[in-house]
VOTISE-622557 format. One record per residue: residue in three letters; x, y, z of N, C-alpha, C, O, CB in turn. Coordinates in steps of 0.05 Angstrom, whole numbers, plus 5000, padded with zeros to 4 digits. Glycine has a CB too. Example, Ala and Ser with C-alpha at 12.3 -4.5 7.8 and 13.67 -1.06 7.14 Angstrom:
<rs>
ALA526448865156524649105156526449345156528549345169522649115181SER525749555142527349795143525850015157526850235161528249885114
</rs>
This chain:
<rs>
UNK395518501595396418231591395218041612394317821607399418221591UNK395418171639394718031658391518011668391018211682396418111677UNK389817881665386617891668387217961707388917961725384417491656UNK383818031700382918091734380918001722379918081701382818401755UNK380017731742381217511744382317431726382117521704380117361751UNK383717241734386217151715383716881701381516871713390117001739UNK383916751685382516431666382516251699384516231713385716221629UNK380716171704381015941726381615741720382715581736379215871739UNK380915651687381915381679385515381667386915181666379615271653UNK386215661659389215621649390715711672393015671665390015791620UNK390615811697391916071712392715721735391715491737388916461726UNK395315911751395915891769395816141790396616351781397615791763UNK395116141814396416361835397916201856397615971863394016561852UNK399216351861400216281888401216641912401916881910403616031876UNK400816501926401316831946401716731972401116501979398217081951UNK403016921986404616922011404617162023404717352008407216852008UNK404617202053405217502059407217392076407517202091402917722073UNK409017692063411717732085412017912098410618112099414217742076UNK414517842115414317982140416118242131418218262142415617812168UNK415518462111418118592098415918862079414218832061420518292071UNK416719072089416419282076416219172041417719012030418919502085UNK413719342027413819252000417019401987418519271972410619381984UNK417519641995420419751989423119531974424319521953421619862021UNK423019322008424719182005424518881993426418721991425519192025UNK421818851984420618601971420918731948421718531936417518481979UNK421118931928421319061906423818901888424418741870421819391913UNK425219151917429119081913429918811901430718751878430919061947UNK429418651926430818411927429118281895430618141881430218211961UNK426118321884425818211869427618291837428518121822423418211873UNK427718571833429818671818431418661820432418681797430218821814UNK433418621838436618591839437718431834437618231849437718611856UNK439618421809441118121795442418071817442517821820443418131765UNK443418181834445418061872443617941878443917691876446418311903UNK441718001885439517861906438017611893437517401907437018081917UNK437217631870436117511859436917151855435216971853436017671840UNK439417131853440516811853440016751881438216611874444016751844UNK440116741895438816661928435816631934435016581956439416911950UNK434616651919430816551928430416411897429916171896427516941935UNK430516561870429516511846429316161852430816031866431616631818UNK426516061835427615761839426215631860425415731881430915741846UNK426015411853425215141873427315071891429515021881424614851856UNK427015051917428714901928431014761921430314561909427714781934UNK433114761924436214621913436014651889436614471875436914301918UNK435214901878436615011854437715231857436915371875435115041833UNK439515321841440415681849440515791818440215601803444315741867UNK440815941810440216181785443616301780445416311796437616491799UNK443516391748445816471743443516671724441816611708448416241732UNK444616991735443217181713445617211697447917161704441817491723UNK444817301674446417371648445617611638447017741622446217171626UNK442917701649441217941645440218101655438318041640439917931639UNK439118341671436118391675436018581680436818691701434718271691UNK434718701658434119001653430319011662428418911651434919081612UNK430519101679428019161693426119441686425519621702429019171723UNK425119421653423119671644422419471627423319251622424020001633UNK420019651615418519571600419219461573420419641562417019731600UNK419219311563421219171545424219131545426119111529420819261525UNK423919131565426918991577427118661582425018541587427619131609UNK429618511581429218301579431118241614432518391627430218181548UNK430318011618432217831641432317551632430817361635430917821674UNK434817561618436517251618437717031639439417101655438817301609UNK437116891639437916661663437916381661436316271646436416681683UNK439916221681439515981675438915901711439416001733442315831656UNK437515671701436515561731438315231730438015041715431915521732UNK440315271757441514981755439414771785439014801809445915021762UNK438614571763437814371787436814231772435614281751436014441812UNK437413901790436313581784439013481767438813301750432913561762UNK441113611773443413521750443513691722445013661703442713201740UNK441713881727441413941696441114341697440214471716437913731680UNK442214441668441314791668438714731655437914531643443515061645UNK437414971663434615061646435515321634436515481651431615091665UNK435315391614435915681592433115791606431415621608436015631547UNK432516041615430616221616430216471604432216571595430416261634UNK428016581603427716861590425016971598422916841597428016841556UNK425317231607422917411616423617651603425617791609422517451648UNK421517731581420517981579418718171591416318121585420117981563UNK419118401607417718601619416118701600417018771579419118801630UNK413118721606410718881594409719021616407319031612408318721580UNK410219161641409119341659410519241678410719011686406219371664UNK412019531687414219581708413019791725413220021717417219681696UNK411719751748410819951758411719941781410119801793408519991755UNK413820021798415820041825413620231840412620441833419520201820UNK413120041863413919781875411719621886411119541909415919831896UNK410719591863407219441861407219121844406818891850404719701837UNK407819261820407119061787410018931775412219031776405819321755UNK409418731765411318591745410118521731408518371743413118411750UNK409618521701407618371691409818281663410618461648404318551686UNK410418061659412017931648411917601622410517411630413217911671UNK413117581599412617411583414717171591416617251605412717541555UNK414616961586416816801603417316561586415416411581415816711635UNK419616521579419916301559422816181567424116231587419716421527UNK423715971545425915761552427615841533428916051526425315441551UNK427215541522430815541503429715651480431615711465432915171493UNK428515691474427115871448426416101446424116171449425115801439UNK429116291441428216681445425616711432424616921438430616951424UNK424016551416422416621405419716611417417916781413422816511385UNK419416401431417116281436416316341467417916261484417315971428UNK413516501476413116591501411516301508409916221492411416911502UNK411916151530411715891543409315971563407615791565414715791558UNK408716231580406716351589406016621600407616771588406216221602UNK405016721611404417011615404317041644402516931656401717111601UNK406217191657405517171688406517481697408217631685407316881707UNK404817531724405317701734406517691766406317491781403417821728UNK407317881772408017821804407018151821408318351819412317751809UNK404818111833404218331856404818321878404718131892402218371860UNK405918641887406218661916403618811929402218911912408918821923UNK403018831947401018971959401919001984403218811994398318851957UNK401319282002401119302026399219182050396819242045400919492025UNK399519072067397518992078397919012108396218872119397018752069UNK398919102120400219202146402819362151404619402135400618982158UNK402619432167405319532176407219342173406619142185405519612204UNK409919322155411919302143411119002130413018842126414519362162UNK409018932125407918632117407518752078407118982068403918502139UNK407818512067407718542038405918252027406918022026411118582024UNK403618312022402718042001403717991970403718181954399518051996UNK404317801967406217771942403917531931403117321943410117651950UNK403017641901401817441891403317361866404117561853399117501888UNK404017101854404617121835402516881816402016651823407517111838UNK401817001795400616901776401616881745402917001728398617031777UNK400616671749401016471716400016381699399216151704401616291712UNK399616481677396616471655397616241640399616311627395616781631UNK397016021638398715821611396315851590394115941596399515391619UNK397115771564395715721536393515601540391315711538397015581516UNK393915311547390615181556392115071582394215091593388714871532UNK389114941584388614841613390214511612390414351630384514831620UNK390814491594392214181589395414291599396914161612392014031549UNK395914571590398414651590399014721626401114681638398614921567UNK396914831636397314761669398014551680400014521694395514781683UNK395414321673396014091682399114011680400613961699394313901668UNK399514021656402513921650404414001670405813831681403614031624UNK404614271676405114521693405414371723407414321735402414771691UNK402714331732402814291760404313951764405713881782399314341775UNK403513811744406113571739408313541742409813351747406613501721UNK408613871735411813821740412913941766415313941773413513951717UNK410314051781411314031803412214441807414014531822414213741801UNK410314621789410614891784410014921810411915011824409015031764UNK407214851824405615021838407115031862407515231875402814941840UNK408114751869410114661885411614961901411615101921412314451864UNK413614921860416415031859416015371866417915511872417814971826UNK412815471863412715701860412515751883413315971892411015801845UNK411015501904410715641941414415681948415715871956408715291974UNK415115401940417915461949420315771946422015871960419015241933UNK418915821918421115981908419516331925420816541924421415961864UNK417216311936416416541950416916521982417016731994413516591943UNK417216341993418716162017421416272016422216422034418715802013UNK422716221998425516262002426516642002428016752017427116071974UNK424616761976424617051977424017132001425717292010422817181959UNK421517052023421517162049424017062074424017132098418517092057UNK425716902063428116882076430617082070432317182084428816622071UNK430117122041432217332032431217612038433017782037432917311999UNK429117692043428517972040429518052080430618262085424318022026UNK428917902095429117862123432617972120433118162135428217482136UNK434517902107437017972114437718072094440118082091438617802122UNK436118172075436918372045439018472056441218382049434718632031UNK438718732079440618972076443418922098445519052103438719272085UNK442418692106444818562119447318372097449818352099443318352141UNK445818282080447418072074448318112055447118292042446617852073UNK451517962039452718102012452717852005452517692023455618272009UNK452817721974453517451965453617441934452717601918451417251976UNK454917211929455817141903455916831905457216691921458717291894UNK453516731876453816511879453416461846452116591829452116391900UNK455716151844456116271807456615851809456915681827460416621793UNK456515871781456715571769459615581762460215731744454515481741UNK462215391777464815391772465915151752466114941764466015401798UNK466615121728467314981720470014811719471314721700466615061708UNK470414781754471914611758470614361785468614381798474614781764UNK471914211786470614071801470514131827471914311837471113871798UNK468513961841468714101875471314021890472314211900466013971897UNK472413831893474613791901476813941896478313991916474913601895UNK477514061871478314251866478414521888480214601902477214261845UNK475114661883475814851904475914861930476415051944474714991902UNK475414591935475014531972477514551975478214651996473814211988UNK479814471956482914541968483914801957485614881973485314301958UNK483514981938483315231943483115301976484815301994480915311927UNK480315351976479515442006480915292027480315392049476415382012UNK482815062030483214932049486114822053487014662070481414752047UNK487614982030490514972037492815072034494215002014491214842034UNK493415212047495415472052496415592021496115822013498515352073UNK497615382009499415451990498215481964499215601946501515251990UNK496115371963492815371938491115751952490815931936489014911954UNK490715761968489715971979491916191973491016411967488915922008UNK493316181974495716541971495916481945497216651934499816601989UNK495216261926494616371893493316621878494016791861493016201883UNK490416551898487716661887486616871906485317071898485516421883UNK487216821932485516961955484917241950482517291952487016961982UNK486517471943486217731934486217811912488017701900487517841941UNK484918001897485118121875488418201871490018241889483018351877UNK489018211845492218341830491318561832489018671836493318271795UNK494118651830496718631851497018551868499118441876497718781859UNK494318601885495218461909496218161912496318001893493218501926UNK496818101934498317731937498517781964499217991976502117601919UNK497817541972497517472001499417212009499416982000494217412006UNK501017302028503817302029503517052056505316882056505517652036UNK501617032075501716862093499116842098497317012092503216902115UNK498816542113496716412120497016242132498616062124495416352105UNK495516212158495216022180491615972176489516102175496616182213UNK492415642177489315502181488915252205490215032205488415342150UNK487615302218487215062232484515022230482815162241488215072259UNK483714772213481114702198479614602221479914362222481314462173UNK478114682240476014622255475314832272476915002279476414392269UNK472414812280471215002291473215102319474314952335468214892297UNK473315412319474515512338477415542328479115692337474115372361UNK477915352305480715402302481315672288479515832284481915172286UNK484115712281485115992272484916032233486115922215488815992284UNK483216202232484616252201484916572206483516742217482316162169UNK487416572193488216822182489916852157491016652149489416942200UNK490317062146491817152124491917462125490317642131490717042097UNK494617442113495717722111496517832076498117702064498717712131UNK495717992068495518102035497018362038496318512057491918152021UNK499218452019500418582010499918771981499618651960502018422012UNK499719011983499619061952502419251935503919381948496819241948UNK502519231921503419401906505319621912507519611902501719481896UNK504619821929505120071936505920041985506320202003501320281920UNK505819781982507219772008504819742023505119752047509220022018UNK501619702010499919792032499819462056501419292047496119912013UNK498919392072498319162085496219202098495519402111500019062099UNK494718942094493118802102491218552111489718412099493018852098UNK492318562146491718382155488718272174487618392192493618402164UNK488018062164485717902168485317702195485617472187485717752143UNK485017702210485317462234481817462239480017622237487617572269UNK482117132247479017142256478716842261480616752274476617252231UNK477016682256476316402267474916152244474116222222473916482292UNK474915932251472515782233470915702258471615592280473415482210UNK468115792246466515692259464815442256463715352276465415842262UNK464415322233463715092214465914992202467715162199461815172192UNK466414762193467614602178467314272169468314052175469414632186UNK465614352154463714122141465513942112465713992088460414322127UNK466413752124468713702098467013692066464713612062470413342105UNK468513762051469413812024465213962023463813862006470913421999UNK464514092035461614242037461314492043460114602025459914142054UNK461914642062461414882076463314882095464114702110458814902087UNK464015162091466415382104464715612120463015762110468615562076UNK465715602151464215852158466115962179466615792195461015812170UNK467616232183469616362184468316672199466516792186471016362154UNK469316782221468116972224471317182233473417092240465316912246UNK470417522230472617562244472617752269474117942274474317642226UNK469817602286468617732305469717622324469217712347466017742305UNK471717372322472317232342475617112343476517072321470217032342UNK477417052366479717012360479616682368477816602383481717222373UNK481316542359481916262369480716142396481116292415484716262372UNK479615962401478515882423474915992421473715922442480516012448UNK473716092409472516272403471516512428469316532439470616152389UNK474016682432474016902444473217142424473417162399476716922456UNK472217312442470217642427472817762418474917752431468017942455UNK472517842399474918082391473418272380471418182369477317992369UNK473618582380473418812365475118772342477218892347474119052381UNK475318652318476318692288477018982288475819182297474018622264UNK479718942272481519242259479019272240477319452244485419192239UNK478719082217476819132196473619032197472818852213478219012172UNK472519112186469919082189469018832193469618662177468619182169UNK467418782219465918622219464518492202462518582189465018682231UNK465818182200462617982193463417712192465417652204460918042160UNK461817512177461617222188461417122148459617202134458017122218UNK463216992142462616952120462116612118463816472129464717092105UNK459516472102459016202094459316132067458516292051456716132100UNK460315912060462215842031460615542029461515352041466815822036UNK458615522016458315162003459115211982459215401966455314961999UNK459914961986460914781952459114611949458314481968463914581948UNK458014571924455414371913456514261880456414411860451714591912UNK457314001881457213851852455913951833453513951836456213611852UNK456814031815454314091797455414011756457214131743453514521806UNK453913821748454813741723457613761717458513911700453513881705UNK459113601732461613671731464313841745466713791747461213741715UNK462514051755463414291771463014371788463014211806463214461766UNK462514661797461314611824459314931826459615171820464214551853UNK458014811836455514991847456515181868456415061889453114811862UNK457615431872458515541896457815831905457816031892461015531895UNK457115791935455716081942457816221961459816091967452416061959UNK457616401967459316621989457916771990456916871970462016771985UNK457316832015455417012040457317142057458417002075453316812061UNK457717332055458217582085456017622093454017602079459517912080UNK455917682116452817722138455217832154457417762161450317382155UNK453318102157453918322178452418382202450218262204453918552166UNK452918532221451318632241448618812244446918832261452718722251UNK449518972209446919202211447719262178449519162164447319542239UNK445719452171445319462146448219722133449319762112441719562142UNK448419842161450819992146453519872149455320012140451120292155UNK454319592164456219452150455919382130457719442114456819292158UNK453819242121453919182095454919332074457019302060451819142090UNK452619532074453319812058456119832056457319802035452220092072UNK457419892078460420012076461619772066463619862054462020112105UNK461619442062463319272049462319362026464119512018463218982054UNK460419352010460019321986461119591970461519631946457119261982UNK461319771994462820051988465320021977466320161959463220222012UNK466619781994469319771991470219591965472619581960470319662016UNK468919501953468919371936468419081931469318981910470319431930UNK466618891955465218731956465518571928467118381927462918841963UNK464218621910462718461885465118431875466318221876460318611863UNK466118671865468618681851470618481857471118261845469818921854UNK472018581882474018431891473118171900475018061912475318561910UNK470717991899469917781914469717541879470517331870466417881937UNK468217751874467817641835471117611821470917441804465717981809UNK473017691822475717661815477317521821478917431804476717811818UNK477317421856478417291866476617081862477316921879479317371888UNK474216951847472916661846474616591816475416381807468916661844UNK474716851807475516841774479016731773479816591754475117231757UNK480816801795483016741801483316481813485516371808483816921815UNK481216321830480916111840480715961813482515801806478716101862UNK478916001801478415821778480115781755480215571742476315881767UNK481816061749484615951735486215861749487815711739486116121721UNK486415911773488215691781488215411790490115261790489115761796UNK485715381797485315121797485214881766485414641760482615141811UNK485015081756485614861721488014771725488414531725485915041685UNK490414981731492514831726493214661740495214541734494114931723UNK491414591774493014341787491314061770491713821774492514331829UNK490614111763489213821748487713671758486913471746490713621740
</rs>
């Protein structure tokens, strides 16, 4: 599908080398987790719905940015881990392939990866159009941002999803005692107290109860507090921002809220110390319990109006 050389008059390339084992440039490009954090131009973020990574396999997705979704679609024609992607790529029309692109990794040093990605359009009018809109741009950007994500792949956990309530909405979720012990933990569990003092150094904690008598308590700090924008909370540290050794696992979690058609655009990041914290949160049930409790935030926020 993919020429060597690619048409000079229909093709785009673009390429970058990163600072990252091809291993972990693979990963992060396959992984529906990883993948909403780089996909994309600058101040856009990705919602997968899909992505089956073999050879006629599809990846569904929408790209939110400029006020607006874009419907996406990539079909796989050569999956070869952890080298090749060679892929059909289209929009709002399951039917219709929009252009032909591939994405290579190559070795090129010790733990360095060249990443080329190429883009064959129909004609050369259909590039132009292309680089009009600002592709070639969007494509340095969106390999810019992958060499930011691959740098803290095995450190970092996150979930970032399109909420269909407004941002104000969840900024008081996150920001007031009695909105927070709604949603904060997965059922059964319920989280029974909470102390906030909204500025850096100040105290957040909460304490969660389940079912069967178990408890569990949370203490730690804000380190950011960016009104009705970004939450940053660690529980490496106690009030005043003094060192503490945490009962539970270390880490530093960051929360924006971003407007989005109505709703809100929202990410959550845990960032750990090393790759086997990570590991061990996501052990514990990370996605699950982090994905439930957004899903609990969001019915509950309907009903304050």
């Amino acid at each position: 599908m993919i020429h060597t050389p690619p048409p000079a008059d229909r093709s785009m390339v673009i390429t970058r080398t990163l600072n990252a084992p091809r291993p972990m440039v693979w990963k992060v490009l396959t992984d529906p987790r990883h993948v909403p954090f780089f996909w994309g131009p600058d101040g856009f973020s990705t919602t997968v719905h899909e992505m089956d990574v073999r050879v006629g396999g599809t990846w569904r997705y929408t790209m939110h940015g400029w006020g607006q979704d874009f419907e996406n679609w990539i079909r796989y024609r050569t999956v070869q881990a952890p080298a090749l992607l060679e892929y059909e790529h289209g929009g709002d029309d399951p039917d219709h392939c929009l252009f032909n692109a591939s994405i290579r990794l190559e070795e090129v040093g010790t733990d360095k990866t060249q990443v080329t990605l190429t883009m064959i359009l129909q004609s050369a009018e259909d590039l132009a159009e292309k680089r009009k809109m600002g592709a070639e741009a969007g494509g340095n950007q969106t390999l810019a941002r992958l060499e930011q994500r691959v740098l803290f792949a095995d450190r970092d956990l996150g979930i970032t999803r399109i909420l269909d309530v407004p941002r104000a909405l969840v900024w008081k979720a996150w920001t007031s005692p009695e909105h927070l012990k709604q949603w904060w933990c997965p059922r059964p569990w319920a989280t029974k107290e909470v102390r906030m003092d909204l500025r850096a150094g100040g105290e957040f904690y909460t304490r969660m109860e389940g079912p069967d008598g178990g408890v569990s308590d949370n203490p730690g700090i804000y380190l950011l507090v960016e009104e009705g924008k970004r939450l940053v909370f660690t529980n490496t540290m106690a009030p005043g921002f003094r060192p503490v050794a945490p009962g539970f696992l270390a880490f530093t979690a960051d929360i924006t809220f971003e407007d989005h058609l109505g709703g809100t655009r929202y990410t959550a990041r845990a960032m750990h110390l090393d790759a086997a914290g990570a590991s061990s949160h996501a052990e514990m049930g990370f996605y699950d319990g982090w994905s439930t409790a957004i899903d609990q935030l969001v019915e509950a926020a309907k009903g304050w109006g």
